[in-house]
Every structure is written in C-alpha cells, then in structure tokens.
C-alpha positions in Angstrom: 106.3 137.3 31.4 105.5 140.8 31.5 107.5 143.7 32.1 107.2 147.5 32.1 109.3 149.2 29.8 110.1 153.0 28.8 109.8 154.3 25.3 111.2 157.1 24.2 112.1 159.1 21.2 116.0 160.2 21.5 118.2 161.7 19.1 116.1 161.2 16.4 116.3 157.0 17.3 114.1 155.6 19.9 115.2 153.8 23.3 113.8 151.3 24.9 114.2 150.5 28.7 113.1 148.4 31.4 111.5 149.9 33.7 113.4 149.2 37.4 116.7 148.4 35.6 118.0 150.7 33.4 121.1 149.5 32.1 119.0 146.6 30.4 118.3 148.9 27.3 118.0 149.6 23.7 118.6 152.0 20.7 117.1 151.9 17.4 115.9 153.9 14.1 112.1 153.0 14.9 110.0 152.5 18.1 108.8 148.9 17.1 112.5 147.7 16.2 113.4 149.6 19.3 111.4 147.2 21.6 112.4 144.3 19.8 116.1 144.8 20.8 114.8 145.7 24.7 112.9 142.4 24.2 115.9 140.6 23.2 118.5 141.9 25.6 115.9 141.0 28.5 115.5 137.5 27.0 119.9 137.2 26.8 119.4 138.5 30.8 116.8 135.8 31.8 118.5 132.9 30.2 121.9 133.4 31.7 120.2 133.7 35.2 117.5 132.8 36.9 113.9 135.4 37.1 112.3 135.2 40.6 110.4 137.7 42.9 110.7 138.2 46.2 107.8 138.8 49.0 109.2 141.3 51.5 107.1 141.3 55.0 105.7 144.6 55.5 106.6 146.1 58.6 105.0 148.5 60.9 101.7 150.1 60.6 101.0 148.8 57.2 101.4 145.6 58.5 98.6 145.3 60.1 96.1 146.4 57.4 93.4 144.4 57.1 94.8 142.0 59.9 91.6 141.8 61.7 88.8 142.5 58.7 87.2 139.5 59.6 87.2 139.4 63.3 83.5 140.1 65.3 85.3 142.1 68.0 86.7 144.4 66.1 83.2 145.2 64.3 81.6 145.4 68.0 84.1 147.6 68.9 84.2 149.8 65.8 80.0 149.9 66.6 80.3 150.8 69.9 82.5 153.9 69.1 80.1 155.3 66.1 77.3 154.9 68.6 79.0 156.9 71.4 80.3 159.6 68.2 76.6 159.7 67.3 75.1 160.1 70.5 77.7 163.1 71.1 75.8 166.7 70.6 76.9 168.7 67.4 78.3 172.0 68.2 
C-alpha cells in the first residue's frame, strides 16, 4: 500500500505524518528513522483494523461529466450549435 505522508524537520528532530490523519505520527533524531516509526505505527493501525476505501457517488453537476461522451446525439447537437455560432457575424 501506499500512503502520502508529511516530513518535516521540528525541533531539531524530524516528524513524520500521514497525510489525512494526523494523529497517526512520528518523532525522531533523523528523517529516515523518522519514517520508519510513521511506517510502523501505520502497520500497528492496519493490523488491528481492517484498510478499505470507499466510493462516494458524486452528486450534482459533476455527476454528469462525461455521462454522455459517447452518445451520437449529443455530438449532433454539439455540431449543430458551432455551426449556428460560426455562421453568426463577428462584431
């Protein structure tokens, strides 16, 4: 699995967090042991529960975005209107 995780020297020590969760985190005297503890406090997270993600339906607008990419009557349509735009005089 891959994660995104923050970096980042602190008090003369480095910390370690994942990205999204902060309170999954880590201290250390170098960057590389640093994310070796953020890499082992995520692995003590993931075995005591179970890692899944979750589609969420977009709603709204977005929602239909790239709905109808495919369909002929749309293209007809979308032709029709940049012939009428082009046929209109430029001012």
């Amino acid at each position: 699995m891959t994660f995104a995780i923050l970096v980042q020297p602190q008090n003369g020590q480095f910390a370690a967090a994942l990205v999204g969760a902060p309170d999954i985190r880590a201290t250390a005297a170098t960057r590389s042991e640093a994310i070796a503890a953020l890499e082992a406090a995520v692995a003590q997270r993931v075995a005591r529960g179970e890692l899944l993600t979750l589609e969420i339906a977009r709603g709204g607008v977005s929602s239909l975005a790239g709905k109808y990419h495919d369909d002929p009557t749309l293209r007809e349509i979308c032709e029709e209107a940049y012939r009428q735009r082009d046929a209109e005089p430029v001012e």
